[in-house]
PyMOL Python script that loads the backbone (N, CA, C, O; Angstrom):
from pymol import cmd

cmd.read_pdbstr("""\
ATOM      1  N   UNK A   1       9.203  -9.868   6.575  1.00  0.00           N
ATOM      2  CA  UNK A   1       9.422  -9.354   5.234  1.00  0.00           C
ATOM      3  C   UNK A   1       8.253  -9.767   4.345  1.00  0.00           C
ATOM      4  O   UNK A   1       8.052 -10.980   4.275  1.00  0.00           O
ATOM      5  N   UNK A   2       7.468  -8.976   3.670  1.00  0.00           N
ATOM      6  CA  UNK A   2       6.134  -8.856   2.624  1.00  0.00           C
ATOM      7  C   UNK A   2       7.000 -10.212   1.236  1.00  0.00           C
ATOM      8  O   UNK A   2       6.954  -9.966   0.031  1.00  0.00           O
ATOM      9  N   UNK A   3       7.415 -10.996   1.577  1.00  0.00           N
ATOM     10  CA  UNK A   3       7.985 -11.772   0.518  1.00  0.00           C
ATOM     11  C   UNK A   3       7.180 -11.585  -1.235  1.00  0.00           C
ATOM     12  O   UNK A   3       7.878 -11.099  -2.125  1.00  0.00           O
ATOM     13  N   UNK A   4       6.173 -11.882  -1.451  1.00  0.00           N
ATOM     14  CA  UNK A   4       5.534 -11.628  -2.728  1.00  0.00           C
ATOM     15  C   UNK A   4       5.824 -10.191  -3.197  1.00  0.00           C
ATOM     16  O   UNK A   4       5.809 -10.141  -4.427  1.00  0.00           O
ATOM     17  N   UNK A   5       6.088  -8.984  -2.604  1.00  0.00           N
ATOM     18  CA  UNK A   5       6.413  -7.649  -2.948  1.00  0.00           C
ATOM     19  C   UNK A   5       7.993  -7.883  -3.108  1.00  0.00           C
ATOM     20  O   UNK A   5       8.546  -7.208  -3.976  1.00  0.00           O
ATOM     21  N   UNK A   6       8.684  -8.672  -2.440  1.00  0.00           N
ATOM     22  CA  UNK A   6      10.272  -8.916  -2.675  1.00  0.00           C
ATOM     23  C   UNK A   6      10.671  -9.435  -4.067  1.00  0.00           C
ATOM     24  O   UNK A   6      11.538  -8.982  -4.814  1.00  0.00           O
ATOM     25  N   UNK A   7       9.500 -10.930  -4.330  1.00  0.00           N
ATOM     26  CA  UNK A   7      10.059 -11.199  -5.467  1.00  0.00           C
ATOM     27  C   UNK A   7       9.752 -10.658  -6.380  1.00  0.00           C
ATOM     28  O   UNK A   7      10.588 -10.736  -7.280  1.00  0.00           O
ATOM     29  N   UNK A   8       8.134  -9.619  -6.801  1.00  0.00           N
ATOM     30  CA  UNK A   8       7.466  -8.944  -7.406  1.00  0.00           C
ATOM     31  C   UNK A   8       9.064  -7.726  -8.231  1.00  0.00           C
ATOM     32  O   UNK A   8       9.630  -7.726  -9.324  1.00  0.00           O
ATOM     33  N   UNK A   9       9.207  -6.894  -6.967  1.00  0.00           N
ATOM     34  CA  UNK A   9      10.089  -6.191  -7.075  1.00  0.00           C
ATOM     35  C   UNK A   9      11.534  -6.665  -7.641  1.00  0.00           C
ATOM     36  O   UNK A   9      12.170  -5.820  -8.270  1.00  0.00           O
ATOM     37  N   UNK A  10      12.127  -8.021  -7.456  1.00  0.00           N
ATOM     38  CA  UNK A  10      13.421  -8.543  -7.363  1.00  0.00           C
ATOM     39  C   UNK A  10      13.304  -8.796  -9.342  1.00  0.00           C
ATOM     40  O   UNK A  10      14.210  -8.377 -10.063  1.00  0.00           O
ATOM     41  N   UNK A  11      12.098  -9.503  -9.904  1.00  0.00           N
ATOM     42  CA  UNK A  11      11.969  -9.720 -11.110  1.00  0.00           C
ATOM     43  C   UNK A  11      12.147  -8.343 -11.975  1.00  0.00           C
ATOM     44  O   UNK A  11      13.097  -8.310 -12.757  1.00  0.00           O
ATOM     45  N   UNK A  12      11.311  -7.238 -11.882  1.00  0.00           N
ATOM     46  CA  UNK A  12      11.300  -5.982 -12.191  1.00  0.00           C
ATOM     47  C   UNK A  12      12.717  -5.506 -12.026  1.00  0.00           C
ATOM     48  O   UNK A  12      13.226  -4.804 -12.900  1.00  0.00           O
ATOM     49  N   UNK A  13      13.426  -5.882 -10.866  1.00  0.00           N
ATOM     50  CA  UNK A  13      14.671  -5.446 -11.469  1.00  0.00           C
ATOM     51  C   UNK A  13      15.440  -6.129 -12.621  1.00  0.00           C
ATOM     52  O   UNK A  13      16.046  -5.704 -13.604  1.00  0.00           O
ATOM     53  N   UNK A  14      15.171  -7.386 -12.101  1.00  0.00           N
ATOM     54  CA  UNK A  14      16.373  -8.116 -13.338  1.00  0.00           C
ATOM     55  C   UNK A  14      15.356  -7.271 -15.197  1.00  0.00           C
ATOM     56  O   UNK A  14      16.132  -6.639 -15.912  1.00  0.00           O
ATOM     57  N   UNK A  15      14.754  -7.305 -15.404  1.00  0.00           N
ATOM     58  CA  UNK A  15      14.002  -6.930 -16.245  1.00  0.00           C
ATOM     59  C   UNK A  15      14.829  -5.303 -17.000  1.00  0.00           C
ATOM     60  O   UNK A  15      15.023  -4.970 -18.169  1.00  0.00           O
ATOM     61  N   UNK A  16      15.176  -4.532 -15.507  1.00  0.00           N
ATOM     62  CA  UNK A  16      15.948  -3.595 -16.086  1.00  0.00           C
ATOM     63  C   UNK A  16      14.769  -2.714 -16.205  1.00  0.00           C
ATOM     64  O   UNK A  16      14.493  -2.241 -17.307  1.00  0.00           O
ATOM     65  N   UNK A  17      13.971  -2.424 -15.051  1.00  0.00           N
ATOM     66  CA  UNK A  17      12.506  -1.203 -15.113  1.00  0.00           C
ATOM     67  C   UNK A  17      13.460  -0.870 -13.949  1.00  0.00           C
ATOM     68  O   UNK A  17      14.007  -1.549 -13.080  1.00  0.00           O
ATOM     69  N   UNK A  18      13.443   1.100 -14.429  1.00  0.00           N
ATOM     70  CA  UNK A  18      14.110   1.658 -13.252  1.00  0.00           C
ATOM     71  C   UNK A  18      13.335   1.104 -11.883  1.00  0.00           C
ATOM     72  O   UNK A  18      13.970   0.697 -10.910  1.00  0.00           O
ATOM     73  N   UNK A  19      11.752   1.144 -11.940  1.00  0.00           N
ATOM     74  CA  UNK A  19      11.299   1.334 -10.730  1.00  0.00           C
ATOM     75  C   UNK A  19      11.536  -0.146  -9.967  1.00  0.00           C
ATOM     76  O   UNK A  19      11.485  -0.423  -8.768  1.00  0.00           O
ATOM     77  N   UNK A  20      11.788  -0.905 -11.028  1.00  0.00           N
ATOM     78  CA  UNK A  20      11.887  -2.015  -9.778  1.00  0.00           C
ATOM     79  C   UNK A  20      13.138  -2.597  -9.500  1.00  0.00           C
ATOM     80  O   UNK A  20      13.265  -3.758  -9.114  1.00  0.00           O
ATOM     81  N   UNK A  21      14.261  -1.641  -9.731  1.00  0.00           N
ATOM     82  CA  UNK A  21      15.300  -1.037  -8.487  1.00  0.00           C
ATOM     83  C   UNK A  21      14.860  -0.993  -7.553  1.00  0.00           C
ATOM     84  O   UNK A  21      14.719  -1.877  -6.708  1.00  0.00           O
ATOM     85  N   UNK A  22      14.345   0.855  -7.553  1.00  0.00           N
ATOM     86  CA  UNK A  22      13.959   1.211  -6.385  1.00  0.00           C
ATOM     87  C   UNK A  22      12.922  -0.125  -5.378  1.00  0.00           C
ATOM     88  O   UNK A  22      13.271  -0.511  -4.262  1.00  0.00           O
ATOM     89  N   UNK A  23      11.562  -0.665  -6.164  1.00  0.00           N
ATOM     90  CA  UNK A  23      11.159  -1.483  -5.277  1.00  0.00           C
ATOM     91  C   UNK A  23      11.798  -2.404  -4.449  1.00  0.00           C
ATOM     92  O   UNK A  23      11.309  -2.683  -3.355  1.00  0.00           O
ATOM     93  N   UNK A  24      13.371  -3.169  -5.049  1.00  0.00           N
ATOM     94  CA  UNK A  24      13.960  -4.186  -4.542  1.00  0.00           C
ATOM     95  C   UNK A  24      14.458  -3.439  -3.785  1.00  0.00           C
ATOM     96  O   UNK A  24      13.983  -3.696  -2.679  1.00  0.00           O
ATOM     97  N   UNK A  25      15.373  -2.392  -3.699  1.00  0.00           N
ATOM     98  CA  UNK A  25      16.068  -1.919  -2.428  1.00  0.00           C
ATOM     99  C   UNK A  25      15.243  -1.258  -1.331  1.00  0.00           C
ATOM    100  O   UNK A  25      15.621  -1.376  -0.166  1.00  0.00           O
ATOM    101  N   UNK A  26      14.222  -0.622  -1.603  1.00  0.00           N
ATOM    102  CA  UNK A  26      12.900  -0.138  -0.659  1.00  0.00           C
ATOM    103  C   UNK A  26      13.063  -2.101   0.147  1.00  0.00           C
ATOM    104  O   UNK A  26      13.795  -2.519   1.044  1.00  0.00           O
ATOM    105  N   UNK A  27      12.047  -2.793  -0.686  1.00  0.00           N
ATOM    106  CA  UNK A  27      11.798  -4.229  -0.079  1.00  0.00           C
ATOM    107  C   UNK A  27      13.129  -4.685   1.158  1.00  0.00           C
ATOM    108  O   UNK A  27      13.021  -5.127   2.302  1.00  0.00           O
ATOM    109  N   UNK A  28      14.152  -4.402   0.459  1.00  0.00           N
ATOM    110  CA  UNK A  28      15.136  -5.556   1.159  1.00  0.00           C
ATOM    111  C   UNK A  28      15.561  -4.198   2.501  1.00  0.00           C
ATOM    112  O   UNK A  28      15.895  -4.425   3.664  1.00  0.00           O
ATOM    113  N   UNK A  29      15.445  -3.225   2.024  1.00  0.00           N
ATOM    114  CA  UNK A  29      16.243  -2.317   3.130  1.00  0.00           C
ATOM    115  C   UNK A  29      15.682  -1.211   3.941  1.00  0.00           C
ATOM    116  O   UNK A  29      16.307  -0.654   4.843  1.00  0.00           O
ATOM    117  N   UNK A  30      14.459  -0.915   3.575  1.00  0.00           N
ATOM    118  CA  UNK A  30      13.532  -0.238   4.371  1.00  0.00           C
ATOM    119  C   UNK A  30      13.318  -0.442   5.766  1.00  0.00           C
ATOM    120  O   UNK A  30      13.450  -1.578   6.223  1.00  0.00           O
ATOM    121  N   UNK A  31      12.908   0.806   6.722  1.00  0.00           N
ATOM    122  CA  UNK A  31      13.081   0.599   8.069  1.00  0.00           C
ATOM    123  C   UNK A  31      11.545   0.542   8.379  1.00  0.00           C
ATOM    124  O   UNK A  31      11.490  -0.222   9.342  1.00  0.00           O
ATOM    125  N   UNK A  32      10.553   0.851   8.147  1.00  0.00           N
ATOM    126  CA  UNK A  32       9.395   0.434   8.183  1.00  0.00           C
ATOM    127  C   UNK A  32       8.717   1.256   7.371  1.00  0.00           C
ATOM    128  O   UNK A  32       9.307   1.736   6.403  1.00  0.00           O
ATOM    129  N   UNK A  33       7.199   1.602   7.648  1.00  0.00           N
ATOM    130  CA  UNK A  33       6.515   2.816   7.214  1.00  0.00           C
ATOM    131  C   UNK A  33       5.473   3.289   7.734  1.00  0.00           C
ATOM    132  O   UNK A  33       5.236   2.996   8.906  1.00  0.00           O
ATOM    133  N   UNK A  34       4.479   4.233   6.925  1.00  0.00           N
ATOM    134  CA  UNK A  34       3.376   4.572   7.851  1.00  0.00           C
ATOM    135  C   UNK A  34       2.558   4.306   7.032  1.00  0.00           C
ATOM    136  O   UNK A  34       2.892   4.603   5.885  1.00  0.00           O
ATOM    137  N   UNK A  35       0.999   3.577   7.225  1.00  0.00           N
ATOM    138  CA  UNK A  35      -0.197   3.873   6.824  1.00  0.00           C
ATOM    139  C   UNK A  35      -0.912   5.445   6.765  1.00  0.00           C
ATOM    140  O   UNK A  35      -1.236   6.092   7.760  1.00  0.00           O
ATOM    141  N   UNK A  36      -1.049   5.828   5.511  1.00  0.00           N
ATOM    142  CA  UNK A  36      -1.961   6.947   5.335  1.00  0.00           C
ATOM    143  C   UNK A  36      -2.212   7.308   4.085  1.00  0.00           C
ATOM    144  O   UNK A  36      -1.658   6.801   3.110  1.00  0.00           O
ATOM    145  N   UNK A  37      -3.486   8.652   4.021  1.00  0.00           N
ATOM    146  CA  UNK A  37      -3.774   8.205   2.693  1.00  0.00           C
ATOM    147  C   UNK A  37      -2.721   9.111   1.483  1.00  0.00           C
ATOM    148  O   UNK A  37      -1.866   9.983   1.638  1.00  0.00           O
ATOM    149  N   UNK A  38      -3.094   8.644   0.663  1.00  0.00           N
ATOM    150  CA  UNK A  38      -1.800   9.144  -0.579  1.00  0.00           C
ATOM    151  C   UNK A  38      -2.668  10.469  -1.384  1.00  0.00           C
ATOM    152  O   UNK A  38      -3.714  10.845  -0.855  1.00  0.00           O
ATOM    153  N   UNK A  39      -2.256  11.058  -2.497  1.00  0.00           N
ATOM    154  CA  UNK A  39      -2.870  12.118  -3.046  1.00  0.00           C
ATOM    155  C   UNK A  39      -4.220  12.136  -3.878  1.00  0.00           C
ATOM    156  O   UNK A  39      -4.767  13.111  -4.393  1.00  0.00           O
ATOM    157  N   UNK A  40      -4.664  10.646  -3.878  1.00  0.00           N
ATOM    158  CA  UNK A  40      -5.893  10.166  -4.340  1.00  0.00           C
ATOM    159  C   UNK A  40      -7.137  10.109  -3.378  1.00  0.00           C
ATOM    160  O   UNK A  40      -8.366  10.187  -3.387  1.00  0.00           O
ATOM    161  N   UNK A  41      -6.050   9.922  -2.537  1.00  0.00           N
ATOM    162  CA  UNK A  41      -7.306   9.849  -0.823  1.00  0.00           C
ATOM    163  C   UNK A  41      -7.171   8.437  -0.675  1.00  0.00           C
ATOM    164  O   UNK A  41      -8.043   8.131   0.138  1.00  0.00           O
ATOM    165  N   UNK A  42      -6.613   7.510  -0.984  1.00  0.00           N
ATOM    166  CA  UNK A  42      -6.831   6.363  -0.926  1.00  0.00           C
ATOM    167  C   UNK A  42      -6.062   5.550   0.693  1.00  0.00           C
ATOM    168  O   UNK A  42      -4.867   5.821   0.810  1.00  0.00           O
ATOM    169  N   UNK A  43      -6.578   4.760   1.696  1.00  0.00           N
ATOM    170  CA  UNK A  43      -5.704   4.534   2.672  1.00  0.00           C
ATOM    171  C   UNK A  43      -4.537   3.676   2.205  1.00  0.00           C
ATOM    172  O   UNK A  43      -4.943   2.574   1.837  1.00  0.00           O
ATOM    173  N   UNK A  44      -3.160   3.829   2.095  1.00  0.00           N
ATOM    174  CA  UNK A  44      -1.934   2.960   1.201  1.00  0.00           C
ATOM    175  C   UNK A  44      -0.650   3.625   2.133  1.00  0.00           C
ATOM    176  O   UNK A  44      -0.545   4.725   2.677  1.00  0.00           O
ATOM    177  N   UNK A  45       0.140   2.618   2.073  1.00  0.00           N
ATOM    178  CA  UNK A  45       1.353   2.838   3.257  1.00  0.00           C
ATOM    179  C   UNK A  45       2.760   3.293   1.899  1.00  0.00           C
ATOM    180  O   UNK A  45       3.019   3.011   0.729  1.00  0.00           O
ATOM    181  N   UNK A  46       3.333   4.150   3.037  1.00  0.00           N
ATOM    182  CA  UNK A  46       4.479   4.715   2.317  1.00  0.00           C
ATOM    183  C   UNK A  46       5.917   4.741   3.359  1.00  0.00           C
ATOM    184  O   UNK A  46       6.010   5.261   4.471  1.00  0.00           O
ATOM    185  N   UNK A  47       6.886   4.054   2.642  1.00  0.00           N
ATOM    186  CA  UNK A  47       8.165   3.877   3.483  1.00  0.00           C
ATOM    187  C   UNK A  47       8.526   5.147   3.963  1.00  0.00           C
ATOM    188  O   UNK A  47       8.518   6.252   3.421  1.00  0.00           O
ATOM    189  N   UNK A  48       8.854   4.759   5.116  1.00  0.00           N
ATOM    190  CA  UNK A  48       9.590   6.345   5.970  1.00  0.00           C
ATOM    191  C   UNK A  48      11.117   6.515   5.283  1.00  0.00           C
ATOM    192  O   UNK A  48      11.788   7.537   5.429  1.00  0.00           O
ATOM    193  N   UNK A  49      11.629   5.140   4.376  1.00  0.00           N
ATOM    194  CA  UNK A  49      13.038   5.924   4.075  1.00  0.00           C
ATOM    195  C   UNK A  49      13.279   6.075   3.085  1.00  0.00           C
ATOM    196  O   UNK A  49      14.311   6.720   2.899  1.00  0.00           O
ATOM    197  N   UNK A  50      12.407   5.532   1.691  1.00  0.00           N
ATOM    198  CA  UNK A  50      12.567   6.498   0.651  1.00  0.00           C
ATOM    199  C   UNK A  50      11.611   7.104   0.109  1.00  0.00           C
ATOM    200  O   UNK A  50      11.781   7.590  -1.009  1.00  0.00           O
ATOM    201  N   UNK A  51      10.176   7.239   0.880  1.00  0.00           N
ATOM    202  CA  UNK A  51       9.163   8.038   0.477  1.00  0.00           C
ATOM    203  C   UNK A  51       8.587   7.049  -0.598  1.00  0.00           C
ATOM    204  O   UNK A  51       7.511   7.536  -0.946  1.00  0.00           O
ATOM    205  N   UNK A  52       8.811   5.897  -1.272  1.00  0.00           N
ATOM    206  CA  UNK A  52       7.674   5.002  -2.471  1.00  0.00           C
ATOM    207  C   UNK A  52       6.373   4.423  -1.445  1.00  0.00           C
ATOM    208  O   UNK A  52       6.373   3.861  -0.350  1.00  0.00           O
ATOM    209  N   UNK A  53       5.576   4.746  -2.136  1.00  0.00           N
ATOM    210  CA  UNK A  53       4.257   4.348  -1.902  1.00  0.00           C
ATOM    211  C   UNK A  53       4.186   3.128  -2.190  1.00  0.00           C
ATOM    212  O   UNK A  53       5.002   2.674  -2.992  1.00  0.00           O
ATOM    213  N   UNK A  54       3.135   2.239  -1.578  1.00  0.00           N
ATOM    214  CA  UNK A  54       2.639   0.511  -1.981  1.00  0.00           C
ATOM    215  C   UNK A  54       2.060   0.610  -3.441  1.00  0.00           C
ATOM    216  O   UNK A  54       1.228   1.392  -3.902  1.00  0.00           O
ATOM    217  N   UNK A  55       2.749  -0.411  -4.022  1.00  0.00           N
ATOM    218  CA  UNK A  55       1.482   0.080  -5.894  1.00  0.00           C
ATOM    219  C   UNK A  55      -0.004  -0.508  -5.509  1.00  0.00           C
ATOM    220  O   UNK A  55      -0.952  -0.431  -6.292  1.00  0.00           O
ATOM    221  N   UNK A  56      -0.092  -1.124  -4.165  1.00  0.00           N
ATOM    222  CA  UNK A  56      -1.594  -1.919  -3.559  1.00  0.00           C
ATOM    223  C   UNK A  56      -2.220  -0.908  -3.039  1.00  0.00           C
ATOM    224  O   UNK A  56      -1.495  -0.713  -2.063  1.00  0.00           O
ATOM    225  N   UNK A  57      -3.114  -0.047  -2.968  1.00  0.00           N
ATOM    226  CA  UNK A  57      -3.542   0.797  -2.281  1.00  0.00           C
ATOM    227  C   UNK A  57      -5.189   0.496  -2.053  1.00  0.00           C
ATOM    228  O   UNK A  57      -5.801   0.071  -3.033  1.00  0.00           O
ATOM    229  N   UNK A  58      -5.890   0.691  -0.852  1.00  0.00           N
ATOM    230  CA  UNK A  58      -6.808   0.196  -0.658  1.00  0.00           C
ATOM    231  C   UNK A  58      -7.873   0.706  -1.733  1.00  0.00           C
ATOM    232  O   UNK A  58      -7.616   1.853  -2.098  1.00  0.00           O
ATOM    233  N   UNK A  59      -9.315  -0.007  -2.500  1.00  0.00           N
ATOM    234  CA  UNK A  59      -9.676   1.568  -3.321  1.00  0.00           C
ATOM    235  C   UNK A  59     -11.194   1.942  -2.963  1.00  0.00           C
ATOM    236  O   UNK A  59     -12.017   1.045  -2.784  1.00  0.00           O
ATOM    237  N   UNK A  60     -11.496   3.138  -2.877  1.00  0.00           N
ATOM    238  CA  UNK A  60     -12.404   3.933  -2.192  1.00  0.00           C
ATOM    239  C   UNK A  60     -13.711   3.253  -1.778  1.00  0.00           C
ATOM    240  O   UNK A  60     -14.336   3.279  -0.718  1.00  0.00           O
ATOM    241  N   UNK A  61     -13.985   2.482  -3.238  1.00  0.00           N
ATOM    242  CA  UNK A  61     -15.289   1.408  -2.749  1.00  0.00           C
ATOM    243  C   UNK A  61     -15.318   0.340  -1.658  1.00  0.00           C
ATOM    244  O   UNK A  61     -16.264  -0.005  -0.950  1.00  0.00           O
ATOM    245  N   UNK A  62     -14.096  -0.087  -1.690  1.00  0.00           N
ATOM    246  CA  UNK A  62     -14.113  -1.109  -0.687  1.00  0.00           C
ATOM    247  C   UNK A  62     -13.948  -0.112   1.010  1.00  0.00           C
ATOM    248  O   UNK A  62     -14.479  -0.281   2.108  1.00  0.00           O
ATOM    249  N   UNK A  63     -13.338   0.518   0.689  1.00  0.00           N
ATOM    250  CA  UNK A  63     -13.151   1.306   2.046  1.00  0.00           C
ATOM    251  C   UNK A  63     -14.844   1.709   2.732  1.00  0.00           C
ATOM    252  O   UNK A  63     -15.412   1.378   3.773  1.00  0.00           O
ATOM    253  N   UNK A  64     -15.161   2.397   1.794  1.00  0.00           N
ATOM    254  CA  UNK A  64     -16.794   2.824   1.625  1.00  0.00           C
ATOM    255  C   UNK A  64     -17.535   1.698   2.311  1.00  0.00           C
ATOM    256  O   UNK A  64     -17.947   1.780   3.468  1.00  0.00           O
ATOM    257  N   UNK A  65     -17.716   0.383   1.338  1.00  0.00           N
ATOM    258  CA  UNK A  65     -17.999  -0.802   2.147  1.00  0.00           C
ATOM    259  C   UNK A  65     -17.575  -1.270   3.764  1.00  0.00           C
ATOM    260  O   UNK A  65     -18.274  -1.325   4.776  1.00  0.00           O
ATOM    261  N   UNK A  66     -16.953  -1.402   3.668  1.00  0.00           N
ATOM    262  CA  UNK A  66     -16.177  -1.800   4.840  1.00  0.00           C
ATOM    263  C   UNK A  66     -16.755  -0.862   6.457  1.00  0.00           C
ATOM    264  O   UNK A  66     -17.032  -1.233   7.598  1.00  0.00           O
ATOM    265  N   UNK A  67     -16.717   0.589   5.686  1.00  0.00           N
ATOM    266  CA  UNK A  67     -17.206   1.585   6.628  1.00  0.00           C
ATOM    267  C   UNK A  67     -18.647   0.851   7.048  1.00  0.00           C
ATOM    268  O   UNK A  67     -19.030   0.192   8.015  1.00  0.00           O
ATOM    269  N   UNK A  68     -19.117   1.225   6.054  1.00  0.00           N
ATOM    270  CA  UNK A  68     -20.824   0.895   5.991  1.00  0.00           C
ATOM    271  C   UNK A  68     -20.995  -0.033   6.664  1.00  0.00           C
ATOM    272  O   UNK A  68     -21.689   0.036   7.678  1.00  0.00           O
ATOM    273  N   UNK A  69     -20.277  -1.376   6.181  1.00  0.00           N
ATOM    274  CA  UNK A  69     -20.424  -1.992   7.307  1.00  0.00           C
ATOM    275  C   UNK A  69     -20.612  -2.126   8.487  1.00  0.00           C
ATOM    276  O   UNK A  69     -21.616  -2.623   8.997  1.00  0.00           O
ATOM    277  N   UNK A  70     -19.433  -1.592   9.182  1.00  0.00           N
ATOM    278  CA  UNK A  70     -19.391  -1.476  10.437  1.00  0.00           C
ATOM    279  C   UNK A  70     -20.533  -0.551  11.262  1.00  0.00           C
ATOM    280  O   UNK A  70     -21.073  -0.815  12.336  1.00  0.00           O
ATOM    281  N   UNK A  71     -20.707   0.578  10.426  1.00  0.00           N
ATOM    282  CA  UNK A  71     -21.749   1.526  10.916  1.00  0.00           C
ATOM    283  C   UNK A  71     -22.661   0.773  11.213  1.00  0.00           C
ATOM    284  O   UNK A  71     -22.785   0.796  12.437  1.00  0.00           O
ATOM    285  N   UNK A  72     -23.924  -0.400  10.393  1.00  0.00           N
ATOM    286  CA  UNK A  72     -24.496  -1.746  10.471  1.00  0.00           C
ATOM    287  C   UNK A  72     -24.294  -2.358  11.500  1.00  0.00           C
ATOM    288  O   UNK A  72     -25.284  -2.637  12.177  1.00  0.00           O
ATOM    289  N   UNK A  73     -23.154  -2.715  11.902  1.00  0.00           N
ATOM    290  CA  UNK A  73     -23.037  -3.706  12.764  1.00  0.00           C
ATOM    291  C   UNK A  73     -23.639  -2.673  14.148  1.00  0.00           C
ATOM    292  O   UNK A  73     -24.714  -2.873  14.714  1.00  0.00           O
ATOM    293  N   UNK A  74     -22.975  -1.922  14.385  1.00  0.00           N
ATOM    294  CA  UNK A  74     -23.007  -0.736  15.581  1.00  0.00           C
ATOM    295  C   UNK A  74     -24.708   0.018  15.705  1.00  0.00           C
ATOM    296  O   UNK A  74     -25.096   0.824  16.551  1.00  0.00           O
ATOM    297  N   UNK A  75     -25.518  -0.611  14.487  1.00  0.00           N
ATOM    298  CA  UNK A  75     -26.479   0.366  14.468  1.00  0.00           C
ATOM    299  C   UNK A  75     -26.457   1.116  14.228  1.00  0.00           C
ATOM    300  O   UNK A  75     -27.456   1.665  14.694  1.00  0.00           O
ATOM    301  N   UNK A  76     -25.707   2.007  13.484  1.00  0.00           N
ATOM    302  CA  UNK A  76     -25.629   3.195  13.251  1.00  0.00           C
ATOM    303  C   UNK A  76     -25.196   3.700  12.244  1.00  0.00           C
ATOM    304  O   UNK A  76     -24.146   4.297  12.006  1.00  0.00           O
ATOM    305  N   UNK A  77     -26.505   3.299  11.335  1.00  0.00           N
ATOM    306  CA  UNK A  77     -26.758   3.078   9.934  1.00  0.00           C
ATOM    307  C   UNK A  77     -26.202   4.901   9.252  1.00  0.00           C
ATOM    308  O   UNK A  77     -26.271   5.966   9.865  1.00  0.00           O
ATOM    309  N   UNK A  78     -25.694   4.652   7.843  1.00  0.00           N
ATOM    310  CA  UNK A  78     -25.196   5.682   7.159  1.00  0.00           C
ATOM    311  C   UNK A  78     -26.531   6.854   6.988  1.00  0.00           C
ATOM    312  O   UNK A  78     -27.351   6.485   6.147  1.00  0.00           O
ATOM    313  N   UNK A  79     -26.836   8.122   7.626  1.00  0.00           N
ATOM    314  CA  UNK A  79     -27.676   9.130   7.368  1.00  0.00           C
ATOM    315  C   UNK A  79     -28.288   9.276   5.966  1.00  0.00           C
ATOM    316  O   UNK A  79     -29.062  10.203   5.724  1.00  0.00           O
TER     317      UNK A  79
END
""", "prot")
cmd.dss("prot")
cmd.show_as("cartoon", "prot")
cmd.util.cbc("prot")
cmd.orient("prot")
């Protein structure tokens, strides 16, 4: 269990923000999910059982980086 997204979510509810309902019961009762990217393009995982997205989503620069990187490591520097 992602504990810091549990209590993140568990506070937001007591607070009385619709969404962090939904986050606490997503957190505590969700059956897993899938990594992919969301409508931004961004790579961020979304529960298979009520469809909420992570509010963490990876963001394009670092992905960018990360790529680059590796291309570097492999030799096989960005064109």
């Amino acid at each position: 269990m992602n504990w810091p997204a549990f209590w993140r979510g568990f506070w937001r509810g007591i607070t009385l923000a619709p969404a962090g309902f939904i986050d606490l019961f997503c957190a505590v009762t969700h059956g897993g999910g899938k990594i992919k990217r969301d409508s931004m393009g961004r790579i961020n995982w979304q529960c298979d059982k009520c469809g909420r997205w992570s509010p963490y989503p990876s963001s394009l620069a670092d992905e960018r980086g990360v790529i680059n990187r590796d291309l570097a490591v492999a030799g096989k520097e960005k064109a």
